[in-house]
C-alpha positions in Angstrom: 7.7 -2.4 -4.1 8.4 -2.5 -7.5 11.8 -0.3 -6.6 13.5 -4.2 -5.5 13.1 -5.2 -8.8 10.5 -8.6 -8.8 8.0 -8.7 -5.9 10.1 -10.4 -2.8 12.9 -11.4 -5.3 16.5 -11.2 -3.8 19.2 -9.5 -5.6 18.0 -6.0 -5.4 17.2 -3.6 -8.3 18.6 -3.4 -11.8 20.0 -0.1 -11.5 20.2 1.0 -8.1 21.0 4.6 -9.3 17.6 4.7 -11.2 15.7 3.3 -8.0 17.3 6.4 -5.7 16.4 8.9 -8.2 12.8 7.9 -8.1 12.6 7.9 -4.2 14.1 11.4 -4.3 12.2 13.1 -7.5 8.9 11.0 -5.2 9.7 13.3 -2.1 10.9 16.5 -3.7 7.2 16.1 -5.7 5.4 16.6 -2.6 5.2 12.6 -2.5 4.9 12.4 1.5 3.7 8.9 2.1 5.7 5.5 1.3 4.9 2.2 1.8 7.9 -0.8 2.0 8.0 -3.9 3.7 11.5 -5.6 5.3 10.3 -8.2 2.8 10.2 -6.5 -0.3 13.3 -7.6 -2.1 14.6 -8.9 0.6 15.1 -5.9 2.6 17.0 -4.2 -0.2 13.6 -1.8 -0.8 14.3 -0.6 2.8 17.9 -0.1 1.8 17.3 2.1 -1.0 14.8 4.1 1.2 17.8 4.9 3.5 20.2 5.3 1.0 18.0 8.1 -0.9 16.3 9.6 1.6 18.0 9.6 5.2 18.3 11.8 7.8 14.4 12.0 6.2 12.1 15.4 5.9 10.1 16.6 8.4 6.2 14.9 7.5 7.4 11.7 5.7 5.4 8.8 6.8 7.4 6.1 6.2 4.9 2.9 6.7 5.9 -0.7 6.9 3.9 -4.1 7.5 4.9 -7.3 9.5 3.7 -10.4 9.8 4.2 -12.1 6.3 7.7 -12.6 4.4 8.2 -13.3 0.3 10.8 -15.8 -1.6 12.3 -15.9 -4.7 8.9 -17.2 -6.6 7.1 -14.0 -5.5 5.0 -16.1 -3.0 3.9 -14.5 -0.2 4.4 -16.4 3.4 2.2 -15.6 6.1 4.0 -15.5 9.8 2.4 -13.6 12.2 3.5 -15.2 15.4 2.8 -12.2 17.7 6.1 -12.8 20.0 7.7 -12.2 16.3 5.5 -9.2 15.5 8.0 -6.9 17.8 11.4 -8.0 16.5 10.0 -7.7 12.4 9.2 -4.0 13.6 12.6 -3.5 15.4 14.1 -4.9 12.0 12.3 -2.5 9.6 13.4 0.5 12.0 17.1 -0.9 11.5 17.1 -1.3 7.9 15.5 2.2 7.8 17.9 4.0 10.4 14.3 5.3 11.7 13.8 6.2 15.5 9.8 5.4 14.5 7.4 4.3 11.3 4.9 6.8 11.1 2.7 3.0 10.9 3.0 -0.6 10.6 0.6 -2.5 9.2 -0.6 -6.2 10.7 -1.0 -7.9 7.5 -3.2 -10.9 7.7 -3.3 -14.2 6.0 -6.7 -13.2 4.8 -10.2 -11.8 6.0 -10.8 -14.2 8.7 -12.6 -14.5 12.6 -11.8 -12.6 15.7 -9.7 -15.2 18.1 -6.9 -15.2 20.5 -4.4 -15.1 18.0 -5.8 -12.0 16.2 -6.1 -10.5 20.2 -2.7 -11.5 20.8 -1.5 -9.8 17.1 -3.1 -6.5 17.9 -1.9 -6.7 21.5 2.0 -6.8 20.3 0.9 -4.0 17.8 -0.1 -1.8 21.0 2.7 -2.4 22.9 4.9 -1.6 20.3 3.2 1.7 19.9 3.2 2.6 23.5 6.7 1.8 23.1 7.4 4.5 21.1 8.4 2.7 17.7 5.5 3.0 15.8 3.1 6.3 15.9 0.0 4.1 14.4 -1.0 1.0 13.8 -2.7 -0.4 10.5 -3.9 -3.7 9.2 -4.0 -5.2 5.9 -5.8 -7.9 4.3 -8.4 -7.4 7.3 -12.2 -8.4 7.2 -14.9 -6.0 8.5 -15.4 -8.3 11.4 -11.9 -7.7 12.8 -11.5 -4.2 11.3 -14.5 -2.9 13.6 -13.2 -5.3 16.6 -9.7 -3.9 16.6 -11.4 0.2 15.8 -13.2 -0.4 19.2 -10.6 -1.8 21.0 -7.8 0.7 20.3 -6.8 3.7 17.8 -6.5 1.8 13.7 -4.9 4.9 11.3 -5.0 3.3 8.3 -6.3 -0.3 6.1 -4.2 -2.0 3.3 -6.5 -4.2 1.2 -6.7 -5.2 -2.3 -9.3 -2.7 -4.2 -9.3 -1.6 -7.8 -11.9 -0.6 -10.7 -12.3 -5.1 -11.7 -12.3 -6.1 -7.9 -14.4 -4.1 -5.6 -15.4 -6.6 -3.3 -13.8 -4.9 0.0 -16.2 -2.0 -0.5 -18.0 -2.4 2.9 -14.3 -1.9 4.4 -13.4 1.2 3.0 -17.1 2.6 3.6 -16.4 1.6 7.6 -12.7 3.2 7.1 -14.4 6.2 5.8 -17.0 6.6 8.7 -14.3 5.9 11.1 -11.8 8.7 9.9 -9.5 5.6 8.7 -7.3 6.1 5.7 -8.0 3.2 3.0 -4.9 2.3 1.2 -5.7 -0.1 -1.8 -2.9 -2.1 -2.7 -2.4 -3.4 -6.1 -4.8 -0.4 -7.7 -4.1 -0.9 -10.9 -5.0 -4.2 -10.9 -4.0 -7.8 -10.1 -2.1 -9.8 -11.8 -0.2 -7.6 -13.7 0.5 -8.0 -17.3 -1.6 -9.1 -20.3 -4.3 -10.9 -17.6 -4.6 -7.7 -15.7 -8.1 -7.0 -15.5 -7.9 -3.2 -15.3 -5.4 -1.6 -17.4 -6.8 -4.0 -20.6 -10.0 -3.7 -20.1 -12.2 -2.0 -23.4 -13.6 0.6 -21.1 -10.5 1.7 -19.4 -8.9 2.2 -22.6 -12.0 3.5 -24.2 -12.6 6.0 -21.3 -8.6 7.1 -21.7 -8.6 7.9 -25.3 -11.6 9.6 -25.0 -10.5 12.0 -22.4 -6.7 12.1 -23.4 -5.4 10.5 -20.2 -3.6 7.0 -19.4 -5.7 4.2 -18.8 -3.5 4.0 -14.9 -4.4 7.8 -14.6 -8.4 6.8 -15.5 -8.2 3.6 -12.6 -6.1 6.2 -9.9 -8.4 8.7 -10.4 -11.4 6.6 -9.6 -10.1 5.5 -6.9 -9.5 8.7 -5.4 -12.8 10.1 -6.4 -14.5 7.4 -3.8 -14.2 8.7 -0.9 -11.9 11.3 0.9 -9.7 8.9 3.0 -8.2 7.4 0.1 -4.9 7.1 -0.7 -3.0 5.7 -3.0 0.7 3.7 -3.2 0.8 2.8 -6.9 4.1 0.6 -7.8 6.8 2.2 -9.9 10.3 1.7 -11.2 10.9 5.1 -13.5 10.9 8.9 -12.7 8.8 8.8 -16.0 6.0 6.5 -14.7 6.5 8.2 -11.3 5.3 11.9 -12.7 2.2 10.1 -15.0 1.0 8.4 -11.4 1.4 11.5 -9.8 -0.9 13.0 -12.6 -3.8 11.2 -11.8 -4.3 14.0 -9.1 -5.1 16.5 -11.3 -7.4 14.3 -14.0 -11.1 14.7 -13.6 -13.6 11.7 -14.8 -16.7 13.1 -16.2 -20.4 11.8 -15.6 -20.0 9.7 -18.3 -16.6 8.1 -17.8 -18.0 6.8 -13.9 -21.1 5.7 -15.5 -19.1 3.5 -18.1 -16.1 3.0 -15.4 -19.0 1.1 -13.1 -19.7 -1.7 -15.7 -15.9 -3.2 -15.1 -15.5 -5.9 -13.4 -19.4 -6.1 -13.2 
């Protein structure tokens, strides 16, 4: 997301050039899993996808989301209508030149109840994978009430919900993912909002737990992420080819006994 510049701002990056070279070094490093949005810079993420990576490799799962849009003040605006679920889908595979999205994602407003609209939703998601445009269908933003409704009415691949080291709150989702053989995608796992307030990357333990080992306080919050559970995976935010190859890092760190045991008291 970050590649558009500002989250849903229009106008695209600041150097296009730079935001290719990071899709391409991202796939030629084995990266085989990006997530965009129509939305996202106003379509121009999308565009930058295509332009750096089309006709795309064999085992790149490109995965989108519907049912919200963004503005120029970085709001977020739900939609949703499910007649308008198929044509957002049908706009990403344009903007992509894609035959099909390895996923799309039914983002929701926000944890809420199981009703006819939700039915509806999911029903257009089905349709559209029967269809042919979309191999799987995800949600995002989801509740553990509609996550295990929508498991047992048809095939969910993968949930997009907030989740990082200050805000574990969705815990009981990703432990339901996990059971189910669902992928849990945090989004925002460094930490929301971003900057000085960000309640991960500042926090005295991060850093403490960072310096200690010799690692980046984002590599110490990836890496406990990952460590969770085995259906997690991760779509940190980046703009550089640098901060590209320190993400990519975080594979390879290990957090010792101690760092968990001090890493469990954020956000507590």
């Amino acid at each position: 997301m970050q590649l558009g510049g500002p989250p849903f701002a229009a106008g695209g990056p600041v150097d296009r050039a730079s935001a290719v070279a990071v899709l391409r070094a991202a796939v030629a490093a084995g990266v085989d899993h990006i997530d965009t949005a129509q939305y996202y810079g106003s379509g121009v993420v999308n565009d930058l996808i295509r332009e750096a990576l089309s006709p795309y490799p064999p085992g790149l799962a490109i995965v989108s989301k519907v049912a919200v849009g963004g503005n120029d003040a970085s709001a977020v605006i739900p939609g949703g209508e499910p007649r308008r679920l198929r044509e957002d889908i049908e706009e990403n595979l344009r903007s992509l030149r894609a035959g099909q999205l390895a996923a799309v994602n039914l983002r929701l407003p926000g944890p809420g109840r199981v009703g006819a609209r939700f039915e509806d939703q999911l029903a257009a998601m089905v349709a559209a994978r029967d269809d042919g445009l979309i191999a799987g269908i995800g949600l995002s933003n989801v509740g553990l009430d509609q996550l295990r409704h929508a498991a047992q009415s048809t095939s969910i691949v993968c949930v997009q919900n907030m989740f990082h080291l200050a805000d574990r709150s969705d815990t009981p989702v990703l432990r339901e993912c996990a059971s189910r053989g669902i992928a849990f995608v945090p989004f925002c796992p460094l930490g929301w909002p971003r900057g000085a307030a960000n309640p991960v990357l500042t926090s005295p333990v991060v850093i403490r737990t960072a310096d200690r080992l010799g690692i980046t306080p984002a590599q110490v919050a990836l890496q406990w992420l990952l460590q969770l559970a085995p259906n997690v995976l991760l779509i940190p935010g980046t703009a550089s080819v640098a901060h590209l190859r320190d993400n990519l890092a975080a594979e390879h760190v290990r957090l010792d006994d101690q760092a968990l045991r001090d890493l469990d008291r954020v956000g507590a």
